[in-house]
C-alpha positions as CSV (number, residue, x, y, z in Angstrom):
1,X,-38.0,5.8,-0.9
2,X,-40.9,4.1,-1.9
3,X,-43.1,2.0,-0.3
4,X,-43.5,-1.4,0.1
5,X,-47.2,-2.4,-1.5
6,X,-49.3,-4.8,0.1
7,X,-48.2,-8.4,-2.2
8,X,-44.4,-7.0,-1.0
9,X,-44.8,-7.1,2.6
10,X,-46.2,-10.1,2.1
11,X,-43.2,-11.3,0.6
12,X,-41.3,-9.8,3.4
13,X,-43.1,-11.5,5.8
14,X,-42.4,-15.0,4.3
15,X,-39.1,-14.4,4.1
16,X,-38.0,-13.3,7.6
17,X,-40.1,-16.8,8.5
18,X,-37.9,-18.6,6.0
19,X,-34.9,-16.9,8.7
20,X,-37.0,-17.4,11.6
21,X,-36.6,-21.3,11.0
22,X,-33.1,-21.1,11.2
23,X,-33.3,-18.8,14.3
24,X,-35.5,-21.2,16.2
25,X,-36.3,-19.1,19.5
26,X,-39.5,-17.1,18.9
27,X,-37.4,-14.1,20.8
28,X,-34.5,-14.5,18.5
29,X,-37.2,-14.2,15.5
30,X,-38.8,-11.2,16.9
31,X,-35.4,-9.3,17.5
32,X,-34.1,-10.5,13.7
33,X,-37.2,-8.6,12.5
34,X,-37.0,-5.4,14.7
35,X,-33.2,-5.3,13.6
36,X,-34.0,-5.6,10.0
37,X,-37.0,-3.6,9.7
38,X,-34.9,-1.0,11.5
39,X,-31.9,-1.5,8.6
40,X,-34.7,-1.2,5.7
41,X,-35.9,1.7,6.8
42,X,-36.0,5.3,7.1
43,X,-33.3,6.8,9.2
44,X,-29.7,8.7,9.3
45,X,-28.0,6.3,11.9
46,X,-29.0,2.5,11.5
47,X,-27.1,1.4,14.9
48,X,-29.1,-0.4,17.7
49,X,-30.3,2.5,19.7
50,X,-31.2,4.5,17.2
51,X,-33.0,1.3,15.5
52,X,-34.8,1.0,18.9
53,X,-36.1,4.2,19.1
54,X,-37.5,4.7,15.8
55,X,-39.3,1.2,15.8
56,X,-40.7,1.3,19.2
57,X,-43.6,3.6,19.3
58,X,-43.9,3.6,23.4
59,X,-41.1,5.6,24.3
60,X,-40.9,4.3,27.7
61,X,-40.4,0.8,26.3
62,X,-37.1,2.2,24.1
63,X,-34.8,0.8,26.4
64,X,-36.2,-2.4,26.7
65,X,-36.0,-2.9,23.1
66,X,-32.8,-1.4,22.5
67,X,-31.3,-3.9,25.1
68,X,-33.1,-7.0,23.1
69,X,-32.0,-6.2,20.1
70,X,-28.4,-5.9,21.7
71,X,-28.6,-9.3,23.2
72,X,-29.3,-10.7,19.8
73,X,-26.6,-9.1,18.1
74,X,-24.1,-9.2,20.3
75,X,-24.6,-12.1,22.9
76,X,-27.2,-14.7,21.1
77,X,-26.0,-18.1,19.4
78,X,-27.3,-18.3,16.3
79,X,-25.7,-19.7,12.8
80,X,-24.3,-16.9,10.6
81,X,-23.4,-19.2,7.8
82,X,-27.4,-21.1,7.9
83,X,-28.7,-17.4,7.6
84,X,-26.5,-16.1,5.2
85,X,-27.0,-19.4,3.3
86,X,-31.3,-18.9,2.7
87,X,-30.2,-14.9,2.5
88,X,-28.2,-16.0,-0.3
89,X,-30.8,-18.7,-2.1
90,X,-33.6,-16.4,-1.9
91,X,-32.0,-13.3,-3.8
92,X,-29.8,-15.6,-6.2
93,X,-33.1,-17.8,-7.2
94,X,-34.4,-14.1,-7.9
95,X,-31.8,-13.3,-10.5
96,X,-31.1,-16.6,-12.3
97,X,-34.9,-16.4,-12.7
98,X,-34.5,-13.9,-15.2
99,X,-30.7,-14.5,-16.2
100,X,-27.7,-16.8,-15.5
101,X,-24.8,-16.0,-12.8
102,X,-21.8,-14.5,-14.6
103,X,-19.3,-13.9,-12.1
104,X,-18.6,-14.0,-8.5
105,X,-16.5,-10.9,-6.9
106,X,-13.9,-11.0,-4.1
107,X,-13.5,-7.6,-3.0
108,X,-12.6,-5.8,0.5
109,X,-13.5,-2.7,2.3
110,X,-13.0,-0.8,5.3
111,X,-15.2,0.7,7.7
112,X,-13.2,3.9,9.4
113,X,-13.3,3.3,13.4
114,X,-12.6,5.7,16.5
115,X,-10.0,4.4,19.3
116,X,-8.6,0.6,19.6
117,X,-11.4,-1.7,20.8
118,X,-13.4,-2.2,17.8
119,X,-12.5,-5.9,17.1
120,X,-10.2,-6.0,14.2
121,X,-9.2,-2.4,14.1
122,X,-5.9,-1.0,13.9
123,X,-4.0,1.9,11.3
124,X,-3.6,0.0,8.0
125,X,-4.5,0.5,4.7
126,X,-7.7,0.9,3.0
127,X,-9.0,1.3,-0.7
128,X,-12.3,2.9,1.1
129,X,-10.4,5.6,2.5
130,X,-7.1,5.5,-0.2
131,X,-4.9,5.7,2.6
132,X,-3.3,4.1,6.1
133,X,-5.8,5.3,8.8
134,X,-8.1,3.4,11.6
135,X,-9.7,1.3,10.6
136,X,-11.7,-2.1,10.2
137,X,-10.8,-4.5,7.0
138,X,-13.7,-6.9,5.5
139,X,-13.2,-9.5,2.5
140,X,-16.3,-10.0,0.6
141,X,-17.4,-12.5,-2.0
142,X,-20.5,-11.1,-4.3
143,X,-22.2,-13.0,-6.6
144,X,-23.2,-11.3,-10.2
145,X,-25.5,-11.6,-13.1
146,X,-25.7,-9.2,-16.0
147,X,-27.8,-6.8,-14.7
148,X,-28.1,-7.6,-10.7
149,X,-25.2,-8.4,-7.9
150,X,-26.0,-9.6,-4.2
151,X,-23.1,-9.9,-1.5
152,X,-23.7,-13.2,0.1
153,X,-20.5,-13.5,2.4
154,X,-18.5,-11.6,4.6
155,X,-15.3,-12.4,6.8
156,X,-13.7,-9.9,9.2
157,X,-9.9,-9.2,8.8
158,X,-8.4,-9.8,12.1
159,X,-4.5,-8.7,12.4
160,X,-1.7,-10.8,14.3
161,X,-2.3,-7.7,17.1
162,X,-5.8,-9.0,18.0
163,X,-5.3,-12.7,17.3
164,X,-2.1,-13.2,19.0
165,X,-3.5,-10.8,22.2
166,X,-5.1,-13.0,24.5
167,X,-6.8,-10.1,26.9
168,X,-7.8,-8.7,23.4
169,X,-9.3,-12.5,21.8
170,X,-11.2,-12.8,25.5
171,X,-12.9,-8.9,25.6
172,X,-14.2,-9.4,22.1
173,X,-15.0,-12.9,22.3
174,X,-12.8,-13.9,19.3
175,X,-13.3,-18.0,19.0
176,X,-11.0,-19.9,20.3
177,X,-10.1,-21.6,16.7
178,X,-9.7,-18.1,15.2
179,X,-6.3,-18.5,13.6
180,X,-4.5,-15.6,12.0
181,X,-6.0,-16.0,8.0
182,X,-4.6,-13.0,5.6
183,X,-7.2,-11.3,2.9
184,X,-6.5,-14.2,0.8
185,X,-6.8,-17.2,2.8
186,X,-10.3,-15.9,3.8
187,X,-11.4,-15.2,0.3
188,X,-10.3,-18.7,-0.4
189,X,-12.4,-20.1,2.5
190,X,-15.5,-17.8,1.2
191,X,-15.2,-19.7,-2.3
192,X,-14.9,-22.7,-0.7
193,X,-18.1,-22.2,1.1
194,X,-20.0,-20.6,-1.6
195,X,-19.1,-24.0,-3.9
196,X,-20.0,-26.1,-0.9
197,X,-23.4,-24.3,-0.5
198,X,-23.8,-24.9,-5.0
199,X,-24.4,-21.1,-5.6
200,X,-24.6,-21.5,-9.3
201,X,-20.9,-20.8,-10.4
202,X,-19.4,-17.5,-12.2
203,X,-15.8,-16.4,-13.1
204,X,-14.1,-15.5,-10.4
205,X,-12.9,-11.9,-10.7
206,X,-10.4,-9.6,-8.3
207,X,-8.2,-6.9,-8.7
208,X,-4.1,-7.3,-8.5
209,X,-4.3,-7.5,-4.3
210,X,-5.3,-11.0,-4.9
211,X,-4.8,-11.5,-8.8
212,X,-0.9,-11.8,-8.6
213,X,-1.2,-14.7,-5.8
214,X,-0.5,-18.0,-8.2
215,X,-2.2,-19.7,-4.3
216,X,-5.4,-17.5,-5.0
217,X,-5.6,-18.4,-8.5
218,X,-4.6,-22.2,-8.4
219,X,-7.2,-22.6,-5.8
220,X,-9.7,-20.9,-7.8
221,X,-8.8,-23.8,-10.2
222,X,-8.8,-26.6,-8.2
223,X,-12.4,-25.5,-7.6
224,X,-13.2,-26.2,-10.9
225,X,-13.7,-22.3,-11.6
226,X,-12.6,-20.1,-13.8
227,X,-11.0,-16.6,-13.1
228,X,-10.8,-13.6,-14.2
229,X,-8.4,-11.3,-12.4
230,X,-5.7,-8.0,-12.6
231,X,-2.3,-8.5,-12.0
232,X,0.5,-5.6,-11.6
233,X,3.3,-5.5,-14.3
234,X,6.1,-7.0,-12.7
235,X,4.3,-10.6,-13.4
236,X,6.2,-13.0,-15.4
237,X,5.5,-15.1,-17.8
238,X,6.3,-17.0,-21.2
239,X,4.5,-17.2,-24.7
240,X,3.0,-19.9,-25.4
241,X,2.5,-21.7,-29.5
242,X,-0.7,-22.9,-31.3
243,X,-0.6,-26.1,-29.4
244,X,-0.6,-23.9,-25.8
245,X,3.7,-25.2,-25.1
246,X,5.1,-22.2,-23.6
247,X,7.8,-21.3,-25.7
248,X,10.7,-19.1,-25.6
249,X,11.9,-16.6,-23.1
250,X,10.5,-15.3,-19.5
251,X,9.3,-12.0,-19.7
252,X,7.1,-9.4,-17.9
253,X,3.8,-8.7,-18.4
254,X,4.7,-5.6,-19.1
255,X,8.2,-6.2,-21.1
256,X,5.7,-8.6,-23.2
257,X,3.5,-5.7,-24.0
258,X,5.8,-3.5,-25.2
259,X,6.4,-6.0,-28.3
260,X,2.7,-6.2,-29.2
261,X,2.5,-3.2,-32.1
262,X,-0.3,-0.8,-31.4
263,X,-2.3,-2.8,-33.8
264,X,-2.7,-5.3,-31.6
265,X,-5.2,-3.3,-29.6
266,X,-8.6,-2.9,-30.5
267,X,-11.1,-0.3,-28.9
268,X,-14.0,-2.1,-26.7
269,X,-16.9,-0.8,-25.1
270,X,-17.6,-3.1,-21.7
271,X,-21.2,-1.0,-20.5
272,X,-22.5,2.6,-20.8
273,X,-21.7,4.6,-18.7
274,X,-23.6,7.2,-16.6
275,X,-22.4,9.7,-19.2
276,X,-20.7,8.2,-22.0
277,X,-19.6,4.3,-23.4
278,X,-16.9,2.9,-21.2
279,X,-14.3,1.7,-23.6
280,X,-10.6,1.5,-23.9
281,X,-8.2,-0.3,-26.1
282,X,-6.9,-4.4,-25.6
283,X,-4.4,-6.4,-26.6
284,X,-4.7,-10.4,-25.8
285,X,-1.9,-12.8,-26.0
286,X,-2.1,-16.8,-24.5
287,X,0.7,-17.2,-22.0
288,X,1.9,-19.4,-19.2
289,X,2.6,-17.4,-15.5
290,X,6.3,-18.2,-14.7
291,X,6.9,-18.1,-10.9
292,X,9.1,-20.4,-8.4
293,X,7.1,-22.9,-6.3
294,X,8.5,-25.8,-4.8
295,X,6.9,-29.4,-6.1
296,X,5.4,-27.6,-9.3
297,X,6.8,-28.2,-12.4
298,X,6.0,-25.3,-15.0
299,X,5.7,-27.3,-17.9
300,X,2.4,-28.4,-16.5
301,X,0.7,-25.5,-15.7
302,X,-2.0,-24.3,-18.1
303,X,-1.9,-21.6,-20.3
304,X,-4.3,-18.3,-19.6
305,X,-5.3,-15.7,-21.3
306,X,-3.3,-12.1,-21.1
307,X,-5.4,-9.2,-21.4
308,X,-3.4,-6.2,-21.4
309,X,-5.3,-2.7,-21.1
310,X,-4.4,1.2,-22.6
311,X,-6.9,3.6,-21.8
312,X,-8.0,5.8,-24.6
313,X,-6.0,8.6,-24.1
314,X,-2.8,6.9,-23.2
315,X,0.1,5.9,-25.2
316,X,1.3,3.0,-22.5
317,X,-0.9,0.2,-21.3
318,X,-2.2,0.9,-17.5
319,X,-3.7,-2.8,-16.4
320,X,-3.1,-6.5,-16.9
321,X,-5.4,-9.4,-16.6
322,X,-4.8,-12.6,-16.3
323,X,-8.3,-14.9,-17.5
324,X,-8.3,-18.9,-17.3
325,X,-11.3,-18.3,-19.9
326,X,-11.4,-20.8,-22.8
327,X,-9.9,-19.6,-26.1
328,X,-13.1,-20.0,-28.1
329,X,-14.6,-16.8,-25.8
330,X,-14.4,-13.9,-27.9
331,X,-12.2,-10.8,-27.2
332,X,-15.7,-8.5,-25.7
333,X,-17.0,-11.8,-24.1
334,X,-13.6,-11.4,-22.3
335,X,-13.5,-8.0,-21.8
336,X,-17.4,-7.5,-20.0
337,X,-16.5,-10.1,-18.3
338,X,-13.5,-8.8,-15.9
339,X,-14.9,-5.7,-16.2
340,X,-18.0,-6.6,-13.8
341,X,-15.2,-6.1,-10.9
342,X,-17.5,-2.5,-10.6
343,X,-20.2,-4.0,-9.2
344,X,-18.9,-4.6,-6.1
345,X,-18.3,-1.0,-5.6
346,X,-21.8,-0.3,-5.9
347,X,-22.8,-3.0,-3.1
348,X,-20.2,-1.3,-0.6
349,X,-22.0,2.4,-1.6
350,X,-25.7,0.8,-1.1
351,X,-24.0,-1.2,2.0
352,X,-22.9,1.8,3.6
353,X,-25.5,4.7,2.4
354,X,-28.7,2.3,2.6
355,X,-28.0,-0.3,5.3
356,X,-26.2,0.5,7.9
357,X,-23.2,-1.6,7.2
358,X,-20.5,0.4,9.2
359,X,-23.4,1.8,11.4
360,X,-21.9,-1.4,14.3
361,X,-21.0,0.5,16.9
362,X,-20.5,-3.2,18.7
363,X,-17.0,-4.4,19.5
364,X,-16.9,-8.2,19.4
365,X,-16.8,-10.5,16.9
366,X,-20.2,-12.4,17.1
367,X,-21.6,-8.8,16.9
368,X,-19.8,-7.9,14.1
369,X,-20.9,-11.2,12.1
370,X,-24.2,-11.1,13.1
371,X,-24.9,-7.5,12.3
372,X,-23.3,-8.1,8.6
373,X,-25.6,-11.3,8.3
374,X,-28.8,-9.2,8.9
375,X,-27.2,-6.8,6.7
376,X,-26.7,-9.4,3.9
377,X,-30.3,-10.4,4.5
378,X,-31.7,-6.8,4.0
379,X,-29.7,-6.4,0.7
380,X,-31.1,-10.1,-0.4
381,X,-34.6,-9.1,-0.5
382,X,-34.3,-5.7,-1.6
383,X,-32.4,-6.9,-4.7
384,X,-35.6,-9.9,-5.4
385,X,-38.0,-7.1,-5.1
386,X,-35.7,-5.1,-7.7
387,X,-35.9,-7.8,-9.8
388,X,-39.2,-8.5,-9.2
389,X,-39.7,-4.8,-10.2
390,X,-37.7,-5.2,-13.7
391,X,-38.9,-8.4,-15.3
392,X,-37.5,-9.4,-18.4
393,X,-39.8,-7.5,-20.8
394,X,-38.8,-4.4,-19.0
395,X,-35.1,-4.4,-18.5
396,X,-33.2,-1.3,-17.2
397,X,-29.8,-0.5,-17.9
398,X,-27.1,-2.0,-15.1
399,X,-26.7,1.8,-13.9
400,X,-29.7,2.8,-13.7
401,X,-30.3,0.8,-10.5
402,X,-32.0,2.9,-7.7
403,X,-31.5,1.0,-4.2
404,X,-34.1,2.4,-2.2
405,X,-36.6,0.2,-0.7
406,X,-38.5,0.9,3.1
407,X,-40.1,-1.7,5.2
């Protein structure tokens, strides 16, 4: 990885004192940048020990360090939501510098544990692993621009069997007004934060986990955002006319798409590849979602767009989208657009392969939190300097987007 040059580590510098105001104690600053330094870095295993003894060059002070940087992590009181916040500013100033937000990604991953006292674990499913197995669940929300994405928020998924355990809330120091929230309800509360905090707005995008909830989406509305997100084919819904009156009489999503001829669908490339064009074949039809929900009356509701997906090689369509996009938005501005759900996948790889993300070998929640807000900080400057790196004038291709940076 290469090296940061001299006008870079200034930059660094400045920045961890931008999070050493938030921080306050002058202890509490020196830990942050040990802990940091140590997740930028060289090094197989980014945990605390091994983070201790690769920064401290007097081997007799290792476990001195080790034990301060496990105080801050663990046991220190410091905002997660301020830090995250100026982590967040700093890399997002960075990229609308050079090109607008487009989209904003609610995603989720899991980070494969050992045993039962991790906080949060238990066997359940996860996309990381494609199966049931141990494991810890996070919800993220990442913000995107054409050519760049930064995660700026992270929430721990904590099942009814650690938030309805008291001995289990008191060993890992779960707060006290830690009520059981499913995947959606704290995605909801990560958009709510990120509107609060004015990160510039994008389309909201997710796959069908969260797509098919008409809560998810009509929240996303009442925001004052717009979405972009996959549903499965049992959806229902109804035509709607010229004038957007749906019309006629409920169907699936995927009953409706078997009455749009195959010259409907038209072939679009979304990005290149890393070997070839990424393209398939769409079809698009306005409709209104037709669910049961009690005080909503389904005349009302707005009318979105369908997007319905074949792949290339495939005689049946294999996804459905549901966008809120305006009609005037052409059938590619559509298309790129809830495509950029990739992205995230990249953050979790340069998460996990570059910074230490599932590294924590803590078990409490204040750990957890803290150690995903350094995290979040190390990915926010790397991805300024990347920019920095890639002005305008010399604009790389989204893929070709190496992550490596060392302090």
């Amino acid at each position: 990885m290469d090296l940061l040059d001299r006008e870079a580590q200034g930059r660094l510098v400045d920045y961890f004192d931008s999070i050493g105001q938030i921080l306050g104690h002058e202890r509490r600053r020196a830990s942050f940048a040990l802990y940091a330094q140590g997740l930028l870095g060289d090094g197989e295993r980014k945990s605390m020990e091994p983070i201790a003894a690769r920064t401290c060059p007097d081997p007799e002070r290792v476990e001195a360090v080790h034990q301060q940087i496990h105080h801050f992590i663990v046991d220190s009181l410091w905002s997660d939501r301020e830090v995250r916040r100026t982590a967040a500013r700093y890399a997002v100033d960075a990229m609308t510098a050079r090109e607008p937000v487009s989209s904003w990604i609610i995603d989720d991953t899991g980070m494969l544990k050992q045993g039962t006292h991790s906080v949060g674990v238990q066997r359940q499913y996860t996309g990381s692993a494609g199966k049931i197995t141990n494991c810890q669940l996070a919800v993220s929300l990442s913000v995107a621009t054409e050519t760049e994405r930064v995660p700026v928020d992270f929430e721990l998924y904590l099942p009814t069997s650690w938030t309805e355990s008291q001995a289990r809330r008191q060993e890992a120091r779960i707060p006290a007004d830690r009520v059981f929230k499913t995947k959606l309800e704290l995605a909801v509360d990560m958009i709510h934060r990120a509107v609060e905090d004015d990160v510039p707005r994008g389309v909201v995008l997710a796959d069908c986990f969260y797509g098919d909830e008409p809560y998810f989406r009509n929240e996303v509305r009442l925001l004052g955002l717009h979405y972009g997100v996959e549903v499965k084919s049992d959806n229902r819904v109804r035509r709607v006319d010229s004038r957007g009156r749906a019309r006629g009489d409920v169907l699936t999503v995927a009953a409706l798409a078997q009455t749009m001829g195959r010259k409907r669908f038209r072939r679009v490339t979304w990005r290149e590849g890393t070997q070839r064009a990424l393209q398939a074949r769409f079809a698009f039809r306005r409709i209104v979602p037709a669910y049961c929900r009690d005080g909503d009356d389904p005349e009302t509701r707005e009318d979105v767009w369908l997007i319905v997906e074949r792949s290339e090689d495939e005689t049946e369509p294999d996804r459905y989208y549901f966008a809120s996009l305006p009609r005037s938005w052409t059938k590619k501005q559509l298309v790129r657009r809830i495509k950029e759900r990739w992205k995230t996948e990249r953050i979790y790889e340069d998460m996990k392969g570059e910074l230490g993300f599932d590294h924590f070998e803590g078990r409490r929640f204040p750990g957890w939190h803290h150690h995903i807000s350094v995290v979040l900080c190390c990915y926010a400057f790397v991805v300024a300097e990347r920019v920095r790196r890639f002005p305008p004038t010399a604009r790389r291709s989204p893929v070709d987007d190496s992550f490596g940076i060392a302090a």
